[in-house]
C-alpha positions as CSV (number, residue, x, y, z in Angstrom):
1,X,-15.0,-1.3,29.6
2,X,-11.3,-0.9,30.5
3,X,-9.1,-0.2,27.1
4,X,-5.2,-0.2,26.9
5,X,-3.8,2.1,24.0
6,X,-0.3,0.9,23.4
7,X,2.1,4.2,22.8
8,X,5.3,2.3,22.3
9,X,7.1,2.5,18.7
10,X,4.8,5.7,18.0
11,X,7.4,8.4,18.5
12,X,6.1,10.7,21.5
13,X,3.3,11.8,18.8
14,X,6.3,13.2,16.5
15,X,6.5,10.5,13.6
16,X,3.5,9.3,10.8
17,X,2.6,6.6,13.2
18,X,2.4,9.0,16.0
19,X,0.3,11.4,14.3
20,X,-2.1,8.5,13.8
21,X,-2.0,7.9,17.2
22,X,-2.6,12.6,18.3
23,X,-5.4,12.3,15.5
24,X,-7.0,9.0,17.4
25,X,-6.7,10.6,20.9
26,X,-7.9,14.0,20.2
27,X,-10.8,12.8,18.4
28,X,-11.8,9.6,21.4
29,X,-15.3,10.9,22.3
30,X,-15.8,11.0,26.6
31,X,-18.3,8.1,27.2
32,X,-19.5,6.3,30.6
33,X,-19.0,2.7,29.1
34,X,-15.5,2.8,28.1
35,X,-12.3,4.4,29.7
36,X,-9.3,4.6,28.3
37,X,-5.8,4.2,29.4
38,X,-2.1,4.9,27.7
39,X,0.8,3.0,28.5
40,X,4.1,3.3,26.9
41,X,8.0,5.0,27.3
42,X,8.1,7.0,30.3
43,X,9.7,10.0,28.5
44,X,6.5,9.9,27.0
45,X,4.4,10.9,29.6
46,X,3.4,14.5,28.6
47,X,3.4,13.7,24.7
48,X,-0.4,13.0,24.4
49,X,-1.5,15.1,27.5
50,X,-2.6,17.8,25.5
51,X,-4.6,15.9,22.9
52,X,-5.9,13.0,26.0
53,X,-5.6,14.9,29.1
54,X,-7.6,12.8,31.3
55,X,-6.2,9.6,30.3
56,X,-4.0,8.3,32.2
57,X,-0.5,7.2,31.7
58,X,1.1,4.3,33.0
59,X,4.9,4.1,32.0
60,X,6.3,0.9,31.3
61,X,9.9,-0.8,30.2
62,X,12.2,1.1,31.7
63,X,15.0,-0.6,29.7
64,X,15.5,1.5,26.4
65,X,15.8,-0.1,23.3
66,X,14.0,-1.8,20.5
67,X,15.4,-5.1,21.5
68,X,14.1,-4.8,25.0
69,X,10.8,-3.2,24.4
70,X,9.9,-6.1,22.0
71,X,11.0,-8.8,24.6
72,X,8.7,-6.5,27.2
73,X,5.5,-7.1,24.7
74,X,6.9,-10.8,24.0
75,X,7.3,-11.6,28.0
76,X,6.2,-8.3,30.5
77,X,2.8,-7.6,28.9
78,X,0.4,-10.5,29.7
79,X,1.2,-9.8,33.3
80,X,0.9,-6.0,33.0
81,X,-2.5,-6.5,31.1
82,X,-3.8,-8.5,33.7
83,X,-2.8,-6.2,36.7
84,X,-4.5,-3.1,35.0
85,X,-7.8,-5.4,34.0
86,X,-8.0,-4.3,30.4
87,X,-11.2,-5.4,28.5
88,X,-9.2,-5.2,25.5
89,X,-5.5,-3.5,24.3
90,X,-5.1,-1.4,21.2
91,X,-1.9,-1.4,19.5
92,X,-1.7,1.4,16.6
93,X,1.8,0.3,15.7
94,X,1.8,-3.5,15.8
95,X,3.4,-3.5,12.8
96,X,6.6,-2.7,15.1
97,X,5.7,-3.6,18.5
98,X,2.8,-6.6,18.9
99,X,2.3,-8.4,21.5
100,X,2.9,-12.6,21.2
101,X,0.1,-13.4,23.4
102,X,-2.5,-11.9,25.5
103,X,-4.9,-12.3,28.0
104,X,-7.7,-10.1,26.7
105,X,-8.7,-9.4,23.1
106,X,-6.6,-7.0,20.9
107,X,-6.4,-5.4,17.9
108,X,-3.5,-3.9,16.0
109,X,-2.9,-0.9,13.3
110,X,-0.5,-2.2,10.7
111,X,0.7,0.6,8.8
112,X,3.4,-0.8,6.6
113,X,4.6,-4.6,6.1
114,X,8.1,-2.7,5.1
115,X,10.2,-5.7,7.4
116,X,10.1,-7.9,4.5
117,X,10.8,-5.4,2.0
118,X,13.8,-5.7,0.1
119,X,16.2,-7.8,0.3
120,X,18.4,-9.2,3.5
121,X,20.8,-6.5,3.6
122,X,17.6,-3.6,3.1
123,X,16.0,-5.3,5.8
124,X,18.9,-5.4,8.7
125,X,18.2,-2.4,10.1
126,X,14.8,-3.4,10.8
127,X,16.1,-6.2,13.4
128,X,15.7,-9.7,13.6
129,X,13.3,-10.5,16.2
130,X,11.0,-8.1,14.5
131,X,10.9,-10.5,11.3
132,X,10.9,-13.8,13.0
133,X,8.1,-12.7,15.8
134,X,6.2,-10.2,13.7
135,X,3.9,-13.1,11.4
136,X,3.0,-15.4,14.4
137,X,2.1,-12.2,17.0
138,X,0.2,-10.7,13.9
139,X,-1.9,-13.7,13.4
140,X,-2.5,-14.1,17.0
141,X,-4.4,-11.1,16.9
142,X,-8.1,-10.7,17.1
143,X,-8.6,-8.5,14.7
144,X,-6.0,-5.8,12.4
145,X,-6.6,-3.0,10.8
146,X,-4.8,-2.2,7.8
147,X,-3.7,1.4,6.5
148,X,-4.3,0.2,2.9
149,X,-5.7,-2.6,0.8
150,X,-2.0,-2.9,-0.3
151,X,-1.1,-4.0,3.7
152,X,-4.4,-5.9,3.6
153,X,-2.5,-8.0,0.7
154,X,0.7,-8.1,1.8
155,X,-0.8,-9.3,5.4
156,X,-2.7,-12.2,4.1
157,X,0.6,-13.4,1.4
158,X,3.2,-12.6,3.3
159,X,1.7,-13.1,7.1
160,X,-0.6,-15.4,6.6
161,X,-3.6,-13.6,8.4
162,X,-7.1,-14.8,7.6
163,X,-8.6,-12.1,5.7
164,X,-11.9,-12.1,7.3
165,X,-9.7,-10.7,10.4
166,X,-8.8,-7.6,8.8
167,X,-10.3,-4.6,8.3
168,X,-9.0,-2.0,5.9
169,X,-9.2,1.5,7.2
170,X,-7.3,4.8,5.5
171,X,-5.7,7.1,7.2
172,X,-7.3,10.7,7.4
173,X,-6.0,14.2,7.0
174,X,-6.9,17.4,8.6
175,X,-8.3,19.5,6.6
176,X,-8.5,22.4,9.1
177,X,-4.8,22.0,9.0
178,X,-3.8,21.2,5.5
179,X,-5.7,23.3,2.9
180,X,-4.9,25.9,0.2
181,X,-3.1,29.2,1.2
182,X,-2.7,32.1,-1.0
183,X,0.3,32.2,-2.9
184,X,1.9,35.6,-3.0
185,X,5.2,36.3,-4.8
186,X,7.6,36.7,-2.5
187,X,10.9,35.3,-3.3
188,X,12.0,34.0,0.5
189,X,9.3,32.0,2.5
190,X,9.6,32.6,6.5
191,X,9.1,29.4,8.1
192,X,10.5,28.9,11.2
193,X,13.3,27.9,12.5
194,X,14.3,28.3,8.9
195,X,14.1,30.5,5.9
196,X,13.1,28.8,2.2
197,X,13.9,30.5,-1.0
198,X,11.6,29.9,-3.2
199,X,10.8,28.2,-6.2
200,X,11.2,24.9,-4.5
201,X,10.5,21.4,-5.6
202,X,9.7,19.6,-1.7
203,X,10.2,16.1,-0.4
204,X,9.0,15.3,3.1
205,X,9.9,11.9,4.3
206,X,12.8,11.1,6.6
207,X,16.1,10.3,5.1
208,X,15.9,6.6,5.0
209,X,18.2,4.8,2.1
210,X,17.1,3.2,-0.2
211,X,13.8,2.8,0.6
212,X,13.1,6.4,0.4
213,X,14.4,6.9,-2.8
214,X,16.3,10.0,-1.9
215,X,19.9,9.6,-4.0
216,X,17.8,8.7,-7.2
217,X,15.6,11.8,-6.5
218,X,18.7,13.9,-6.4
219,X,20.0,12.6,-9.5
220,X,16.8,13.3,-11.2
221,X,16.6,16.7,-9.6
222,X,20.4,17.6,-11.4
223,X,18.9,16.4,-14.9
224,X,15.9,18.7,-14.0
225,X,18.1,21.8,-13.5
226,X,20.0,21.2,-17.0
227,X,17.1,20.6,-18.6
228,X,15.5,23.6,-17.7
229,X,17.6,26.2,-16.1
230,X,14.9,26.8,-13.7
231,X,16.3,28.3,-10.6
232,X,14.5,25.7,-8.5
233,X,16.1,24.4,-5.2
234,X,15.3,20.6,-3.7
235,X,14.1,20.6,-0.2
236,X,14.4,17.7,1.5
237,X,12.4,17.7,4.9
238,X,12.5,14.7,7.5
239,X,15.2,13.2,10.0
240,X,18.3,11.3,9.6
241,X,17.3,7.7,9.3
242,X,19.2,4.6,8.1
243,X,22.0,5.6,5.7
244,X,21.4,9.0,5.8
245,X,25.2,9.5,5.3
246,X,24.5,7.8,1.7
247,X,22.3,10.3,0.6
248,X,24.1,13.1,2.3
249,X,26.8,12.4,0.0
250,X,25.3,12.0,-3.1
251,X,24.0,15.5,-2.7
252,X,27.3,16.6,-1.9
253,X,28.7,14.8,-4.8
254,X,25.8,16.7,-7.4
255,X,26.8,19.8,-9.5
256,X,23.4,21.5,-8.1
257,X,24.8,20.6,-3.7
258,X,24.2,24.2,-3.8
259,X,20.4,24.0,-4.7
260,X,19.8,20.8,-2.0
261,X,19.0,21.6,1.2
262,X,18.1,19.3,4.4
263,X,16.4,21.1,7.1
264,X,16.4,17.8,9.8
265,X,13.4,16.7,11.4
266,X,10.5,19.4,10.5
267,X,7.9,20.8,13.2
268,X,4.7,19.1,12.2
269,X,3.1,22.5,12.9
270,X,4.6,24.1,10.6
271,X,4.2,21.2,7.5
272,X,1.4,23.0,5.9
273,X,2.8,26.2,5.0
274,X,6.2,24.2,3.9
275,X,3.5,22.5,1.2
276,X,2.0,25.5,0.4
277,X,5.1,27.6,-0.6
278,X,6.3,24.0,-2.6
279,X,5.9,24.2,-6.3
280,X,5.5,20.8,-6.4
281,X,6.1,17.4,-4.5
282,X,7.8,14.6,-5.4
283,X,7.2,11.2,-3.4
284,X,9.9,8.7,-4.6
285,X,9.3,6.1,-2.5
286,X,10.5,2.5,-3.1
287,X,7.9,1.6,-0.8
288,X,5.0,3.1,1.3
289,X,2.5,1.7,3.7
290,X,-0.1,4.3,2.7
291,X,1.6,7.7,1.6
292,X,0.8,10.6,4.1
293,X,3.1,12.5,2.0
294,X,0.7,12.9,-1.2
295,X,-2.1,13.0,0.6
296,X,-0.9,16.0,2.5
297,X,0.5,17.9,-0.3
298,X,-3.3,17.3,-2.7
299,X,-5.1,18.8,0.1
300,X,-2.6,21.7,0.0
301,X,-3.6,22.5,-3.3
302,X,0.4,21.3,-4.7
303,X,0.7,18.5,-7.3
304,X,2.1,15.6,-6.4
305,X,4.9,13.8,-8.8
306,X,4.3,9.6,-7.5
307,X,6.5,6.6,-7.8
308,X,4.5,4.0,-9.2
309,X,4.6,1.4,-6.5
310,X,3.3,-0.2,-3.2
311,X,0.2,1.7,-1.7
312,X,0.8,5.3,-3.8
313,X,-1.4,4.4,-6.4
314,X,-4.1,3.7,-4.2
315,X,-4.1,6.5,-2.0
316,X,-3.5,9.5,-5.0
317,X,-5.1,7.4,-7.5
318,X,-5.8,9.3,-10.3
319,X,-4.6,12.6,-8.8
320,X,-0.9,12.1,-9.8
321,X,1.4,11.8,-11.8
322,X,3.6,8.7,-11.7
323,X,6.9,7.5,-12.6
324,X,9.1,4.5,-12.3
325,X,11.0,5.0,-9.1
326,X,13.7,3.1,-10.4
327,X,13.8,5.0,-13.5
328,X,16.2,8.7,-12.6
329,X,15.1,10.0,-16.4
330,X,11.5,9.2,-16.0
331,X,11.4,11.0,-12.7
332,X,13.1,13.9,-14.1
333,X,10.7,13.9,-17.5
334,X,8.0,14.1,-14.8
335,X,9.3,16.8,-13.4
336,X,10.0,18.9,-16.3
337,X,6.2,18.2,-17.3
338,X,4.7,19.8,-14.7
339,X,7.1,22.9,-14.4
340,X,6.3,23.7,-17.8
341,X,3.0,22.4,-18.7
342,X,0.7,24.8,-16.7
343,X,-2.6,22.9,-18.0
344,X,-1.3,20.2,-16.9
345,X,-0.4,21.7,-13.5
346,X,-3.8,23.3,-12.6
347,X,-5.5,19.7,-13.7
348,X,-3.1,17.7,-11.4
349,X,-3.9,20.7,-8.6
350,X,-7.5,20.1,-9.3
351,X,-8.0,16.5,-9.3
352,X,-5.5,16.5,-6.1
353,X,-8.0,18.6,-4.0
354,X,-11.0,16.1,-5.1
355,X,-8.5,13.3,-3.9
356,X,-7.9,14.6,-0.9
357,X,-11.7,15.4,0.3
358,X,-12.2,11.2,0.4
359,X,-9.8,11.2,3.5
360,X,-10.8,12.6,6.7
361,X,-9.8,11.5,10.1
362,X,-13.2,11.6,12.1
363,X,-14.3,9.0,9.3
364,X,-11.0,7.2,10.2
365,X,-11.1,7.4,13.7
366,X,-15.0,6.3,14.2
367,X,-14.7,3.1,12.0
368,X,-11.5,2.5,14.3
369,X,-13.6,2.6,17.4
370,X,-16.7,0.8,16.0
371,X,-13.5,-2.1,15.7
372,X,-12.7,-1.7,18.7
373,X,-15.5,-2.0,20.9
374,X,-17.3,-4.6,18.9
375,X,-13.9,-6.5,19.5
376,X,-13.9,-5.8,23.1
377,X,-17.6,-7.0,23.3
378,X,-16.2,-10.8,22.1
């Protein structure tokens, strides 16, 4: 059995879908019945080597762009799936690059349905042949697997995909990676490239407006501080995205600019030890696909602060607290809360490392297989 993994739209490994896709590879077990075989950017050659490094690469599309790559899938892919003889193609991020048609049985990860989010000027960015393809190519697959019943949902309303077609499957977490550290009192963290002084409230998402819900977040931040006087700073972790300018300047524009601080795209390395030091983390999300960003900072032993919306409920469940993410006061009153309520605090850090201990990625990663190859057996 010959499979293709798709790599496109995953990042070189360095975004949430691209860790999907390092967790999925590392954990592939060798077998004699199945071989598997990456194709994808050629700047992405070396990015999985060291997680797959005898699975081979096959670089594709040489023409950049998201345009181009999704005409490659719509027009360049049957072709190149029947040259390399695949029993069956895996695409962990169809959600952003499926194919329209195909020659051998697929299956698809779809990690967010955030293209028909919003309304038509939140959605732009995301591209129009994305929106007008992405139903049809979805339903021509032969089977999905969704990140979250919330996707499951939004694949059968919105999509139209049968439901007996779609399998829901979490995301995992490493907890070899992401577990509790001792906290020590120092008053400056040493996390490189960068230095944190601590306490900090954390956010890791990139800076993507609105749908990350950064601007209200630093409103709610600045009611925070004057509510409190705590010398707390906001740390904003993750890469410029769409309107990052926006949010740029409505931290500039705050009274506290001098407590906000964006370090850029964050070594995923190093995102444990940037939980641990946090004294909390807020995830203000308009919308999220699953919600790595809770689930990472539970299993660090930090309570999470939730809006109340899309998949985030499902994922912390009971672990969190939630707010309104349209609501800047009810935000802030959450954050107060668990600054100053301690019993509160240790509950929420508590029932956050229960939470976390449902996830795991070998559980993800052998359901996604078992998917697979039964697929590949049609």
């Amino acid at each position: 059995m010959k499979i293709g993994i798709d790599t496109f739209a995953c990042d070189g490994g360095k975004s949430g879908v691209g860790m999907y896709l390092t967790q999925l590879l590392k954990r592939i077990p060798p077998s004699s019945q199945a071989y598997c075989e990456l194709f994808g950017w050629a700047y992405d050659r070396f990015a999985y080597s060291e997680v797959a490094p005898d699975f081979e690469f096959i670089p594709q599309c040489s023409v950049n762009g998201r345009t181009a790559n999704s005409l490659w899938h719509l027009y360049r892919y049957p072709e190149f799936a029947v040259k390399r003889n695949y029993d069956t193609c895996f695409f962990p991020a169809a959600h952003r690059r499926p194919p329209y048609k195909s020659p051998c049985p697929t299956i698809g990860v779809v990690h967010d349905m955030v293209a028909y989010w919003g309304n038509a000027r939140t959605r732009a960015h995301l591209g129009a042949l994305l929106r007008v393809i992405l139903p049809n190519s979805l339903r021509r697959m032969d089977r999905i697997i969704a990140v979250s019943e919330w996707v499951k949902q939004e694949l059968v309303e919105g999509a139209h995909v049968k439901e007996n077609r779609i399998e829901v499957i979490p995301n995992g977490i490493d907890h070899s990676t992401f577990y509790p550290r001792q906290r020590n009192e120092e008053s400056v963290l040493l996390i490189q490239p960068f230095s944190f002084r601590r306490p900090y409230v954390l956010c890791v998402s990139r800076i993507d407006h609105p749908i990350k819900n950064h601007i209200r977040l630093i409103k709610a931040f600045g009611i925070f501080k004057e509510m409190t006087k705590f010398p707390h700073r906001l740390v904003l972790a993750g890469g410029d995205s769409n309107n990052a300018d926006k949010v740029k300047k409505a931290a500039e524009a705050s009274p506290w600019r001098a407590d906000i601080f964006f370090t850029g795209h964050f070594p995923n390395k190093s995102l444990p030890e940037l939980y641990a030091g946090a004294d909390f983390v807020v995830v203000p999300s308009m919308y999220e696909g699953f919600g790595m960003g809770v689930l990472e900072a539970m299993a660090c032993g930090v309570p999470a602060l939730c809006a109340r919306a899309a998949s985030l409920p499902e994922t912390a469940d009971h672990a969190a607290l939630y707010f309104d993410p349209l609501n800047i006061e009810d935000m802030a009153d959450r954050m107060v809360t668990i600054s100053t309520n301690r019993e509160m605090y240790n509950e929420c850090r508590r029932l956050g490392l229960e939470r976390a201990k449902v996830y795991s990625w070998d559980s993800c990663v052998e359901r996604t297989l078992l998917v697979i190859y039964e697929t590949a057996g049609k």
